[in-house]
Legacy VTK file of the C-alpha trace (Angstrom):
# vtk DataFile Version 3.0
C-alpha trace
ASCII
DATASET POLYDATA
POINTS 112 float
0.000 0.000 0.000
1.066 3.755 -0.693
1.846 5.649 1.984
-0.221 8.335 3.459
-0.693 11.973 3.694
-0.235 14.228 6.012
-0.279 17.813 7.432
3.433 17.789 7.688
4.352 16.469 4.597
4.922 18.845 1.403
1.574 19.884 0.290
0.364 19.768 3.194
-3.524 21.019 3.397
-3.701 24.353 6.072
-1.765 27.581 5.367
0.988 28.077 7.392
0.544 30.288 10.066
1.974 31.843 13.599
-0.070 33.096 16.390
0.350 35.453 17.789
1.674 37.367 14.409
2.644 40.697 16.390
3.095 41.007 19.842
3.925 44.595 21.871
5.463 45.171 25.191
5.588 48.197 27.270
6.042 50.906 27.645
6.805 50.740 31.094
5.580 53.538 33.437
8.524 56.090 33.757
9.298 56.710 37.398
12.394 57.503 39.404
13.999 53.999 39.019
12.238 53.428 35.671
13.460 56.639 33.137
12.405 57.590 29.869
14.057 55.193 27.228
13.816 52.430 29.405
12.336 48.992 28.059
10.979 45.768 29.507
13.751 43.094 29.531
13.343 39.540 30.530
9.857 39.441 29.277
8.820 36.052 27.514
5.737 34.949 25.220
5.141 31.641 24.117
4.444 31.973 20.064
2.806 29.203 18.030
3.185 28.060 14.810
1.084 25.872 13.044
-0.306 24.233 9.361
2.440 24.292 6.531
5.022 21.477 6.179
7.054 21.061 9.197
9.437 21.350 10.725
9.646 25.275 10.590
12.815 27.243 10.716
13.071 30.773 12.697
15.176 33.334 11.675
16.132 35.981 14.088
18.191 38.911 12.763
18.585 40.636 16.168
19.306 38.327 18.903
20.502 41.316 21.021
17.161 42.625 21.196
15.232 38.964 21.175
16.475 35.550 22.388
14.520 32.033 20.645
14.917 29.323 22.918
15.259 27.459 19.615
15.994 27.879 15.853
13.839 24.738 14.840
10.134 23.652 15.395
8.281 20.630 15.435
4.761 20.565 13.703
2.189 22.339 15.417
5.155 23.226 17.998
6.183 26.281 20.134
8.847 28.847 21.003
9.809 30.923 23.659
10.910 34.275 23.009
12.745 36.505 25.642
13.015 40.342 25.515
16.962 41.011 25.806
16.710 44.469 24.234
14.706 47.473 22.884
12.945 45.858 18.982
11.242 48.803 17.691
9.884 46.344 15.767
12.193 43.366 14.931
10.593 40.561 12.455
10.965 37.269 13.207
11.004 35.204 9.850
9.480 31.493 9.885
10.208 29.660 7.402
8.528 25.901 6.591
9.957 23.327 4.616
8.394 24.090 1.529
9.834 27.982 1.689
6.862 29.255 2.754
7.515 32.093 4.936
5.231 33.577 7.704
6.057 36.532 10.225
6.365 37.609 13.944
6.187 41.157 14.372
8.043 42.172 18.275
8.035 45.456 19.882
8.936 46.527 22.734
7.951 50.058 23.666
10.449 52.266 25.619
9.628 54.276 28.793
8.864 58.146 27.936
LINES 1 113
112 0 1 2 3 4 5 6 7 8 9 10 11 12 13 14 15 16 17 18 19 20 21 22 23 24 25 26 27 28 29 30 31 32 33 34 35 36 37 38 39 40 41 42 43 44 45 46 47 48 49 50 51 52 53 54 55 56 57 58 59 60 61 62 63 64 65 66 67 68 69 70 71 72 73 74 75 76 77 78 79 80 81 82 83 84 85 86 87 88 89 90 91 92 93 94 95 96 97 98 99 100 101 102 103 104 105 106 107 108 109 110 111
């Protein structure tokens, strides 16, 4: 018998897609131990990717403003980013195996 189909295999049937596709932080309120210009760092969000043909690849072009716990994902996976810097915004490219490409959009709005 032929083998069968599946979500993950080229072809596969539902668009690839990332949830959420932008995500904001901040701005922190500006106080005395908080100035203007200051961002949120240490923040995470948990970002999920799903549909296309796995497994997905993440490119990050500015790791000094976002860490990825990982650089590959799983079908139907997830990845933890961590605020390490001021993205204003930084695009997170995710790519499936097919070349399909999908975005993640992170800000992180400064103190004013």
């Amino acid at each position: 018998a032929c083998g069968g189909s599946g979500d993950d295999e080229a072809g596969g049937p539902t668009p690839l897609n990332v949830q959420p596709p932008t995500i904001t932080f901040g701005p922190p309120t500006t106080t005395a131990s908080v100035p203007s210009g200051t961002c949120i760092i240490g923040e995470t969000a948990i970002i999920s990717i799903f549909g296309g043909a796995a497994p997905y690849q993440l490119h990050n072009p500015s790791p000094d403003e976002v860490a990825l716990d990982r650089t590959t994902v799983s079908k139907n996976g997830t990845f933890t980013i961590t605020l390490t810097g001021c993205p204003d915004p930084d695009t997170i490219t995710i790519t499936d195996q097919l070349g399909v490409q999908t975005f993640l959009t992170v800000s992180n709005k400064p103190a004013t």
